[in-house]
C-alpha positions in Angstrom: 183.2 -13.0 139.1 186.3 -13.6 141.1 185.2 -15.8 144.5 185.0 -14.2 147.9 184.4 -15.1 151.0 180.8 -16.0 151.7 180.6 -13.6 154.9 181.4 -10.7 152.8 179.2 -11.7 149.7 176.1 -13.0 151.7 176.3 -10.1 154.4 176.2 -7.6 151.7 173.3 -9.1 150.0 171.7 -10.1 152.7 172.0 -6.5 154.2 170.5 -4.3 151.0 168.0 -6.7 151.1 166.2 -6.5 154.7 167.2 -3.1 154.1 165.6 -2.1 151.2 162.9 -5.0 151.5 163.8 -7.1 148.9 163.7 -10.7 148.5 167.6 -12.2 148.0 166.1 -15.1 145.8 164.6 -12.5 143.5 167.5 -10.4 143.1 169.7 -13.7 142.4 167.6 -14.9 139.6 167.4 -11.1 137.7 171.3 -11.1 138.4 171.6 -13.9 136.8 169.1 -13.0 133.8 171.3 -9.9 133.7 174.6 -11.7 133.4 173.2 -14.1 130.6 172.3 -10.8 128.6 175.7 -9.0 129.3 177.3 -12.3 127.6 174.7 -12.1 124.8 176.3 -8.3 124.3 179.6 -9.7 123.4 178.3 -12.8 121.5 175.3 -11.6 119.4 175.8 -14.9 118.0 174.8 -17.1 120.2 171.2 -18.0 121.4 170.1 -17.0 124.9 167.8 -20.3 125.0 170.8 -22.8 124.7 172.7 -20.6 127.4 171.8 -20.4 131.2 173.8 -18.1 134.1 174.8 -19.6 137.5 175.3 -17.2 140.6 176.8 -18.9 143.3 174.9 -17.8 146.8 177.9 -18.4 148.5 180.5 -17.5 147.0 179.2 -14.8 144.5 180.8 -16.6 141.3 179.0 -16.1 138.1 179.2 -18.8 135.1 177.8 -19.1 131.7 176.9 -23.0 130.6 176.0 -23.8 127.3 174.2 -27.1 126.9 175.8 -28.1 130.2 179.3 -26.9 129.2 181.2 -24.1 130.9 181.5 -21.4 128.5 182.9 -18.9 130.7 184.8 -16.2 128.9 188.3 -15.3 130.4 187.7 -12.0 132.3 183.6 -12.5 132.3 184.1 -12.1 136.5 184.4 -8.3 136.0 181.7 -7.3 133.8 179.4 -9.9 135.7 180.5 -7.9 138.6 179.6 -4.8 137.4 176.4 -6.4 135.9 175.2 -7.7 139.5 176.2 -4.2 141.0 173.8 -2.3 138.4 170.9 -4.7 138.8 171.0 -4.5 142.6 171.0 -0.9 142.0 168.3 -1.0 139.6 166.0 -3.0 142.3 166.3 -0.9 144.9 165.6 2.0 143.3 162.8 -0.1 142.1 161.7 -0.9 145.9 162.0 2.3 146.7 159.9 3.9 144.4 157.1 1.4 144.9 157.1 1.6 148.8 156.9 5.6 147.6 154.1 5.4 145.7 152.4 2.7 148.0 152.4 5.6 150.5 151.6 8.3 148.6 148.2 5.9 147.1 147.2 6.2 151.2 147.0 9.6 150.5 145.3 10.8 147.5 142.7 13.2 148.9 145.1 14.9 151.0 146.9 18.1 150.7 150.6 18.7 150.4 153.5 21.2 150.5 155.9 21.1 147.6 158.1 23.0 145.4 158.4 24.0 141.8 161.1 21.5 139.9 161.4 22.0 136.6 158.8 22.1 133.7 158.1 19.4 131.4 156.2 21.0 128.0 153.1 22.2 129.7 153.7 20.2 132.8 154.9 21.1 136.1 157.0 19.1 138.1 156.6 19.2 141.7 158.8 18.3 143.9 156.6 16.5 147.1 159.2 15.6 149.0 160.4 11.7 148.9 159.6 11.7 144.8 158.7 14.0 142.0 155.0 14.6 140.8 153.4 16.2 137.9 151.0 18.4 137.7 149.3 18.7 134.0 147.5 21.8 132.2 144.0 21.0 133.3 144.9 20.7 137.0 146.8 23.9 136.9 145.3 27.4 137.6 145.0 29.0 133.8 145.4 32.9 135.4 148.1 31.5 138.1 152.1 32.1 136.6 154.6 29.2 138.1 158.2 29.8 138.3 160.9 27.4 139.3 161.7 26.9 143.0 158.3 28.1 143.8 156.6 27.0 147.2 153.2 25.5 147.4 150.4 23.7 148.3 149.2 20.9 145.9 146.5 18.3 146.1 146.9 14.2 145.6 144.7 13.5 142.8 145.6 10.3 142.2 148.5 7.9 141.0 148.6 6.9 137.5 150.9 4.9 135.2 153.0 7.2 132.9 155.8 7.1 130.8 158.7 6.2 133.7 156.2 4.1 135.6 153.3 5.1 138.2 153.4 8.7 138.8 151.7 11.2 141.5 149.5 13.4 139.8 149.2 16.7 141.8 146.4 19.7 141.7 145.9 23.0 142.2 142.6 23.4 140.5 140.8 20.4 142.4 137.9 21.6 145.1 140.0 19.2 147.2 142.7 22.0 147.4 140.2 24.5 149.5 138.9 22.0 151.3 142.3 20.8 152.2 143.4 24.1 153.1 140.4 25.1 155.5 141.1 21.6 157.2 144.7 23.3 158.0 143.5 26.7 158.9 140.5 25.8 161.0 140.7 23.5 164.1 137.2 23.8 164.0 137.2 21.6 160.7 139.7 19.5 161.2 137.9 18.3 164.4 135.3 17.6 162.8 132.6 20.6 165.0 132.2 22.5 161.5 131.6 20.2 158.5 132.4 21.4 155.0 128.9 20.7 153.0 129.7 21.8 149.5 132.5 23.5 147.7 132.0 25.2 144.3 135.6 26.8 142.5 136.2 28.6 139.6 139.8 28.6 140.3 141.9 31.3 139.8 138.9 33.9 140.4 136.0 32.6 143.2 134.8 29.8 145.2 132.0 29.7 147.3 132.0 27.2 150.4 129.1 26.3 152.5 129.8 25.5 156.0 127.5 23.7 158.9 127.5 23.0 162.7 125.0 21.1 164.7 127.3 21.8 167.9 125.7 24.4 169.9 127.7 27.4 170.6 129.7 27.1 167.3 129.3 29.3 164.7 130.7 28.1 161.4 130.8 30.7 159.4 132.8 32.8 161.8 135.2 29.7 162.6 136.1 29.3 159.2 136.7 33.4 158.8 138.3 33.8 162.2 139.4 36.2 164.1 139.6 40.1 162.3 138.9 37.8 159.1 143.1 36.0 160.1 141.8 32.2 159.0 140.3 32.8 155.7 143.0 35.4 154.5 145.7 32.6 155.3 143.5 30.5 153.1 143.7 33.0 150.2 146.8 34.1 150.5 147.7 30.5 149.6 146.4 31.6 146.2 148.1 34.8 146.0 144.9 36.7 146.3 143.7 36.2 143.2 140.8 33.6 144.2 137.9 35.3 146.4 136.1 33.1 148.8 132.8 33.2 150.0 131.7 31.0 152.9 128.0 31.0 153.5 126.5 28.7 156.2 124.2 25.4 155.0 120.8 25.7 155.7 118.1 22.7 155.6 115.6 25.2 154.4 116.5 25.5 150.4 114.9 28.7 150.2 117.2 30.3 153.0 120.1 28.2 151.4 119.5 29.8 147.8 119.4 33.0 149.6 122.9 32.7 151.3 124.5 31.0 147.9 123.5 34.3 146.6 125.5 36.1 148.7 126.6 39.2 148.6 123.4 40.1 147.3 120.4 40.5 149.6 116.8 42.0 149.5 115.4 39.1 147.3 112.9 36.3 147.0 113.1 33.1 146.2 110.7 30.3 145.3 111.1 26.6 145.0 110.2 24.5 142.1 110.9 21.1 143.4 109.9 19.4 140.3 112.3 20.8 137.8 114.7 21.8 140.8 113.9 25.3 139.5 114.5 28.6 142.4 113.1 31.4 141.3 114.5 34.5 142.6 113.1 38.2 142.5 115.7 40.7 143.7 116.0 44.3 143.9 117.4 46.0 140.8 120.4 47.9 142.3 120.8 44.4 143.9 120.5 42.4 140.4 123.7 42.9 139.0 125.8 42.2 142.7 123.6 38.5 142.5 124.2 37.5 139.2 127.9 38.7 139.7 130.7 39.3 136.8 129.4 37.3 133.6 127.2 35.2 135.9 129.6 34.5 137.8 128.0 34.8 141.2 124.7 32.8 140.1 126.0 30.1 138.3 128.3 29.4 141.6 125.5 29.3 143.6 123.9 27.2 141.6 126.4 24.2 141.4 126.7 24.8 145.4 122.5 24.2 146.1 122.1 22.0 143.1 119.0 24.0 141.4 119.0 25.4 138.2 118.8 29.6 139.3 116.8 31.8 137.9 116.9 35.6 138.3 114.7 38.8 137.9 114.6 42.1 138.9 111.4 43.2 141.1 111.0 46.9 141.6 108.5 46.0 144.7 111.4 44.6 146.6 113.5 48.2 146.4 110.8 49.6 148.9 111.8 47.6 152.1 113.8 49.5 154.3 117.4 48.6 154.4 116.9 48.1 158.1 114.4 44.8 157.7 117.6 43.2 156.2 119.9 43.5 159.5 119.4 41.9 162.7 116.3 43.6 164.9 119.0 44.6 168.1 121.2 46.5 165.1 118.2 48.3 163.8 117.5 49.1 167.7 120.4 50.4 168.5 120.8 52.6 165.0 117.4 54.4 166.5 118.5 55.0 169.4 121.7 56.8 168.4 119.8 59.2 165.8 117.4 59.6 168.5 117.6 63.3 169.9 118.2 63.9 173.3 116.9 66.2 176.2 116.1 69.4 175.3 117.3 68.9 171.5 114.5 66.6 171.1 112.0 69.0 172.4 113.1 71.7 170.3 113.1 69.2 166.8 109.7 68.3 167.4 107.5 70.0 165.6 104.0 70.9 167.2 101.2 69.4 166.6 98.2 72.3 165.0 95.1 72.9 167.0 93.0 70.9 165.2 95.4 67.8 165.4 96.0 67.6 161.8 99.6 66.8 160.5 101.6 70.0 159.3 101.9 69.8 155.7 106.2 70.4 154.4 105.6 73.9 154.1 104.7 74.6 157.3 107.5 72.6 158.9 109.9 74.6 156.9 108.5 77.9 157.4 108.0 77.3 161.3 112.1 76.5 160.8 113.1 79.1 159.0 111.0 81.2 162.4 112.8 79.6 164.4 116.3 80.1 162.7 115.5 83.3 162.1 114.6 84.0 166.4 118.3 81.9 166.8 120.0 84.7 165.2 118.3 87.7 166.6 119.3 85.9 169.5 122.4 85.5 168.8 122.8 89.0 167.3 121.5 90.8 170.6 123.6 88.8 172.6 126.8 89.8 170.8 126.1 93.7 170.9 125.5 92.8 174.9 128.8 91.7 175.1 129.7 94.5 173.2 128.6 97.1 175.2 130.1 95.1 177.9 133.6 95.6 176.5 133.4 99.3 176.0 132.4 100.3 179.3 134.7 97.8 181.0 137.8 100.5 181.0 136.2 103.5 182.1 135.2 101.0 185.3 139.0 99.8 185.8 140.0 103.6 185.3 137.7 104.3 188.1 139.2 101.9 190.4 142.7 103.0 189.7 141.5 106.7 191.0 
């Protein structure tokens, strides 16, 4: 390597060194490892462990010694040259990648946004910004279709050493994902005022999450929905509305918390067997089907989200309670009220009581109905040929007048 001034040498090495972090007397010594194998190249003869490299600091001039002998070919400056340029290269692309990856090992856990790259067999390759990561088949959505330059969110599952190094290995089947996602969406969990307790997927087609608040004044069931339902829709729009979510709120009480996983099924039972962590549920059966959901869908969710093994039957008993001891006692309230007849419409419904006080039987409400239907039209019949009549001898009065 031809000698040049030191300033321009050392500045330049000094410079992609603070620069890219790397340590100058590191670099020097695989320069000079690199040089010694460039020579080997164009003397396969000649054994490496009676030759040795010199790279002058100062200067920048390479030399090859043999046994304390300059050996130097005529014309080795350039390719040393080009062999110092390659291995500074080499190393900073080196640095870079680990100070990428050093970063990136901070946040495994996390959520990110990236962006379809290219496919590698049945891997995808997502681009994440500063580097490339790869997302393989069993972190991948089996009913979601990827295409190239696609946007989306992915999950840090963890770094790993592949075939090229450590690589970033990315999800989109992880329960991380979700969680991830309502973090973004809700303020509420982010802050920390609704905590996430569990999360059950079946990604690609439902996920149940149960939510909790000990913060008076926060509901966090309707924090995580929002507004006209504008928080959770965000959420799965994220999967392209294939993946339903059902956010149920965590209750101390496992027989209440059974009872929500089950959701959206309701009039049903359940009882706790602690010692085999066994619930035992009776349910209606026009409710059966809704709780053990599409090939069991629905109760083997709820089971992984409580932790007890679920077990299901219908109960004809349960089909009897009214519809109204399900809802809230102020909705029930005000549904009475508005069926509730008013004024002189209730008085006419009501249906009198016989002289004896004993409670007309059907036939004698219908038949006192069909009376009084039958008195409505005569009514209404008489009333008509009134007007009638009305009509008929209005012209002869108006003839009258004009006399």
């Amino acid at each position: 390597m031809p000698a040049i001034q030191r300033s321009e040498f050392a500045l330049a090495l000094n410079q992609v060194s603070n620069e890219r972090g790397l340590d100058p007397a590191i670099v020097l010594e695989t320069v000079q490892n690199a040089i010694l194998a460039a020579y080997r190249k164009d003397h396969p003869e000649a054994e490496l462990e009676e030759f040795r490299a010199e790279l002058n600091a100062n200067t920048g001039e390479a030399k090859i010694f043999h046994k304390d002998e300059d050996v130097t070919p005529p014309g080795f400056g350039r390719i040393a040259a080009q062999t110092a340029k390659q291995v500074i290269l080499q190393k900073i692309r080196e640095k870079e990648k680990e100070t990428i990856i050093s970063d990136f090992r901070q946040r495994i856990g996390t959520i990110v946004n990236g962006m379809v790259l290219r496919f590698a067999g049945p891997n995808v390759i997502v681009d994440i910004g500063k580097t490339e990561a790869i997302m393989p088949p069993n972190e991948q959505i089996v009913n979601e279709k990827y295409h190239l330059n696609q946007r989306l969110t992915v999950y840090i599952v963890e770094i790993k050493e592949g075939l090229r190094g450590e690589e970033v290995v990315v999800s989109r089947a992880a329960n991380g994902l979700l969680e991830g996602l309502f973090k973004r969406e809700v303020p509420e969990v982010a802050q920390g005022a609704v905590e996430i307790k569990s999360i059950e997927r079946e990604p690609g087609n439902r996920s149940k999450v149960a939510v909790y608040s000990n913060q008076s004044g926060i509901d966090p069931v309707g924090s995580c929905v929002g507004q006209k339902g504008v928080r959770v829709q965000a959420i799965i729009a994220e999967f392209n509305g294939i993946e339903k979510i059902d956010i149920i709120q965590w209750q101390e009480a496992i027989e209440k918390y059974v009872q929500a996983a089950l959701s959206p099924a309701k009039q049903l039972t359940v009882k706790i067997d602690e010692d085999e962590k066994l619930a035992k549920v009776k349910v209606a059966p026009e409710e059966l089907s809704l709780a053990i959901g599409k090939d069991g869908q629905n109760v083997r969710l709820a089971s992984k989200l409580t932790g007890y093994r679920i077990e299901i039957e219908g109960d004809e008993k349960l089909s009897a309670i009214p519809q109204e001891e399900a809802k809230p006692k102020e909705e029930v309230d005000k549904e009475k009220a508005s069926k509730e007849p008013k004024g002189k419409e209730k008085a006419a419904e009501a249906v009198p009581a016989a002289a004896d006080d004993k409670t007309p039987t059907v036939s004698e409400e219908v038949k006192a109905e069909e009376e009084r239907i039958e008195k409505d039209i005569e009514g209404q019949a008489q009333s008509e040929s009134e007007e009638t009549m009305n009509k008929e001898s209005k012209p002869s009065e108006d003839s009258d007048k004009s006399k």
